[in-house]
Backbone as CSV, one residue per row, in Angstrom:
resi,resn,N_x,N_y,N_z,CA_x,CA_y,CA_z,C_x,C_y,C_z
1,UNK,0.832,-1.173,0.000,0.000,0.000,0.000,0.883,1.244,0.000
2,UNK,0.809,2.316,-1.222,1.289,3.578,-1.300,0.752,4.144,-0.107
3,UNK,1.717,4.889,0.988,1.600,5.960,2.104,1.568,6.953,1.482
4,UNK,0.960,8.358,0.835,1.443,9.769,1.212,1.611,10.121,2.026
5,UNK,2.665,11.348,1.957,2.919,11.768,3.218,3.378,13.274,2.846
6,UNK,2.945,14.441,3.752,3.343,15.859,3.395,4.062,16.292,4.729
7,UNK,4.629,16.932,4.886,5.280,17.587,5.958,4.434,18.866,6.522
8,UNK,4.297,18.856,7.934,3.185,19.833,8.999,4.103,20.141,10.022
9,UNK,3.682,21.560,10.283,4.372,22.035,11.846,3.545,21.213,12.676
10,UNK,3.781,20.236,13.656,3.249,20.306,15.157,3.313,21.591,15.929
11,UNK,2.708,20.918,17.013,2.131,22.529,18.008,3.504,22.784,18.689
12,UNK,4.689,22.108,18.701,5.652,22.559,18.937,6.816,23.369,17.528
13,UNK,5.704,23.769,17.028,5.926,24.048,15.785,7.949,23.445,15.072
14,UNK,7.822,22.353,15.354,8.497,21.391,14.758,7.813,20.983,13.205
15,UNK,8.645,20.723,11.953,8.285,20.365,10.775,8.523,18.655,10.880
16,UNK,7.233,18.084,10.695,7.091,16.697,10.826,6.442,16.112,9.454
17,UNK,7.022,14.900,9.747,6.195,14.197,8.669,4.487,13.835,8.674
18,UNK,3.715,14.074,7.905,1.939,13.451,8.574,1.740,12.275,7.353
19,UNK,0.921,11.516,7.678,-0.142,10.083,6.887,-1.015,11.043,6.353
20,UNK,-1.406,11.084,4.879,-2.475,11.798,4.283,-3.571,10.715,4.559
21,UNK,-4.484,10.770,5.158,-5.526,9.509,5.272,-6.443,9.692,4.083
22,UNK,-7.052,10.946,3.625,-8.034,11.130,2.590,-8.007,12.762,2.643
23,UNK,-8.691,13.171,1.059,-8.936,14.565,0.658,-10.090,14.392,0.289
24,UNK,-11.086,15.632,0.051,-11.846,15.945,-0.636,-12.768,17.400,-0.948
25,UNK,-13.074,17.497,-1.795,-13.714,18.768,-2.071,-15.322,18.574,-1.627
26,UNK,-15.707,19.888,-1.255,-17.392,20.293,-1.091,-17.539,21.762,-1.785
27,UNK,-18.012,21.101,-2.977,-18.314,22.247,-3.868,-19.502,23.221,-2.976
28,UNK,-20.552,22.163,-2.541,-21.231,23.353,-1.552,-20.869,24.968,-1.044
29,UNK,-19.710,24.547,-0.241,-19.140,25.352,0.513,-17.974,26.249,-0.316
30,UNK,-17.591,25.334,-0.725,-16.503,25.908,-2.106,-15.026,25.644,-1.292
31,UNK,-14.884,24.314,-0.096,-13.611,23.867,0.627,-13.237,22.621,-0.119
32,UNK,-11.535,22.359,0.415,-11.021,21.625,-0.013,-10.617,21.479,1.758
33,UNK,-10.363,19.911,1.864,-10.639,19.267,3.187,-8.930,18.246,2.781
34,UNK,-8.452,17.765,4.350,-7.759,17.198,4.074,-7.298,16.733,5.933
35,UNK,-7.740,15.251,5.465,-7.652,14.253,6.449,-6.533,14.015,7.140
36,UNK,-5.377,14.412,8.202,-4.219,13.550,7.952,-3.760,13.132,9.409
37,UNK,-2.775,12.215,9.556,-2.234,11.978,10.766,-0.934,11.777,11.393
38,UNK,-0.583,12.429,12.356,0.461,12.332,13.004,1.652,10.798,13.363
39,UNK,0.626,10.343,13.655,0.968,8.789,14.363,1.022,9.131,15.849
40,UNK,0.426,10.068,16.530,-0.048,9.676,17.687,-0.829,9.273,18.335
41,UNK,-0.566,9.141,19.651,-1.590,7.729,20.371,-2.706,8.937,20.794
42,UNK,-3.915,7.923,20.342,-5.006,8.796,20.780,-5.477,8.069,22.329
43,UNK,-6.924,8.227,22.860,-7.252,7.610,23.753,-7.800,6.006,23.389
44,UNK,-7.922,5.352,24.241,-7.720,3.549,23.686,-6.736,3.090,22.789
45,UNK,-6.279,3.850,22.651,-5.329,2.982,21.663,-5.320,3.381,19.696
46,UNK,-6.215,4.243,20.035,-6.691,5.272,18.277,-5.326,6.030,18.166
47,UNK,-5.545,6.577,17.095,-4.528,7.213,16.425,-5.114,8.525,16.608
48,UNK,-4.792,10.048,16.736,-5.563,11.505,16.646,-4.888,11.789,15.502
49,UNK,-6.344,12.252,14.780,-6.383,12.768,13.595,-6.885,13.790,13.231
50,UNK,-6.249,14.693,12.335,-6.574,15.969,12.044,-7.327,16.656,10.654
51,UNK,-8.139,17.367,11.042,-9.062,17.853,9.744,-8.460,19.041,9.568
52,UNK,-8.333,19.704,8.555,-7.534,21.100,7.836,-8.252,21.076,6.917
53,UNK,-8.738,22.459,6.666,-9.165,23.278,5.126,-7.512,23.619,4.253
54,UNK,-7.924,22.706,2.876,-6.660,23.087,2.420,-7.043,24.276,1.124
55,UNK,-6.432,25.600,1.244,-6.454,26.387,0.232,-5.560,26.640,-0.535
56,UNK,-5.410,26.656,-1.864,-4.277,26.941,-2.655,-3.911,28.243,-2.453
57,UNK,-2.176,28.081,-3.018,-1.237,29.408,-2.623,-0.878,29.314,-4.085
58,UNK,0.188,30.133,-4.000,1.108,30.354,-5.139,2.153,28.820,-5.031
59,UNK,2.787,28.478,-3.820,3.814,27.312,-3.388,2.983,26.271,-2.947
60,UNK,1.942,25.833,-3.489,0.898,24.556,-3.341,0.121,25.025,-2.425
61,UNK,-0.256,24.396,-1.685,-1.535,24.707,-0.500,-1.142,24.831,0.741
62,UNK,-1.917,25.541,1.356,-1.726,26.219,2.875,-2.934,25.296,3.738
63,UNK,-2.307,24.790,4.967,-3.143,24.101,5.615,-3.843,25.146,6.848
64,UNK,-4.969,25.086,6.850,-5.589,25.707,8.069,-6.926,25.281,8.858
65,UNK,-7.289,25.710,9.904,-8.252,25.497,10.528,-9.896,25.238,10.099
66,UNK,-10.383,24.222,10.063,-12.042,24.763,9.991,-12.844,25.763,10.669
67,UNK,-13.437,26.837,10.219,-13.251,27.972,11.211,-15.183,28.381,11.196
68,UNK,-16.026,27.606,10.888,-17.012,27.340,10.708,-17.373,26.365,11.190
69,UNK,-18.961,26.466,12.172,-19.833,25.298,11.943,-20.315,24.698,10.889
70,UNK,-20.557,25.259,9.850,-21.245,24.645,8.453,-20.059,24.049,8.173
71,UNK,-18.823,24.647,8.219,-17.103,23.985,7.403,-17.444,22.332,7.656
72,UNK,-17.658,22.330,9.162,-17.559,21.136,10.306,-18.611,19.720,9.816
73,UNK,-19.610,20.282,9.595,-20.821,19.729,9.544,-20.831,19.277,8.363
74,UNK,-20.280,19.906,7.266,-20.075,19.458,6.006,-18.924,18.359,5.804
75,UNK,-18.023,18.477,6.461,-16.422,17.717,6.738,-16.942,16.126,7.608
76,UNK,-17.964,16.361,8.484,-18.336,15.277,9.239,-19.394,14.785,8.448
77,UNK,-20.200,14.821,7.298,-20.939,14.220,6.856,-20.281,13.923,5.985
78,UNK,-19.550,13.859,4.879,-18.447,13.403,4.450,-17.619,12.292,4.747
79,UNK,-17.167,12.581,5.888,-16.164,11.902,6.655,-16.863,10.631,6.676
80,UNK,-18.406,10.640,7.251,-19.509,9.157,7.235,-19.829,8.787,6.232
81,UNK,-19.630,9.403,5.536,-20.076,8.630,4.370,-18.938,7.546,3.596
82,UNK,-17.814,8.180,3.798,-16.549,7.510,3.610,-16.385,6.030,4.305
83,UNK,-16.351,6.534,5.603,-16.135,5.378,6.710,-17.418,4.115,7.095
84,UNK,-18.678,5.109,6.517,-20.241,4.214,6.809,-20.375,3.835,5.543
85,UNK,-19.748,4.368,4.884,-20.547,4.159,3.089,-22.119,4.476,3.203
86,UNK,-22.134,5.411,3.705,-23.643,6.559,3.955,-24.015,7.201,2.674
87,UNK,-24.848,6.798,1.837,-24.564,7.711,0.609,-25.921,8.843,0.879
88,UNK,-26.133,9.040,1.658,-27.148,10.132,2.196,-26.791,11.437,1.854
């Protein structure tokens, strides 16, 4: 299995490697979404994983925050449909 992988500041704003888990667009909203993970231990034994709005730059894309409830709500119905195969 091909890994991607892009490089992210952690909150110790250290440049790390991340797991791209999945992307996708919501034309709705007019975002580009992007799944990825650290490899840290979540609680039980999960992995914590991170959601980012990705917007294009001039030097590829800039990762940032979902900064919206609708962003959220749109990103999490998505997200189920992926993981539930929800085609709702």
């Amino acid at each position: 299995m091909l890994l991607r992988t892009i490089t992210v500041e952690n909150e110790a704003q250290e440049v790390v490697n991340a797991a791209v888990l999945c992307s996708f667009a919501i034309p709705e909203i007019d975002r580009n979404i992007l799944v990825y993970s650290l490899n840290e231990e979540g609680r039980h034994g999960t992995a914590k994983v991170y959601v980012a709005r990705a917007t294009a730059s001039e030097k590829g894309y800039l990762l940032g925050a979902l900064e919206s409830e609708l962003e959220w709500q749109y990103a999490k119905h998505v997200l189920k449909q992926i993981t539930q195969g929800d085609e709702s």
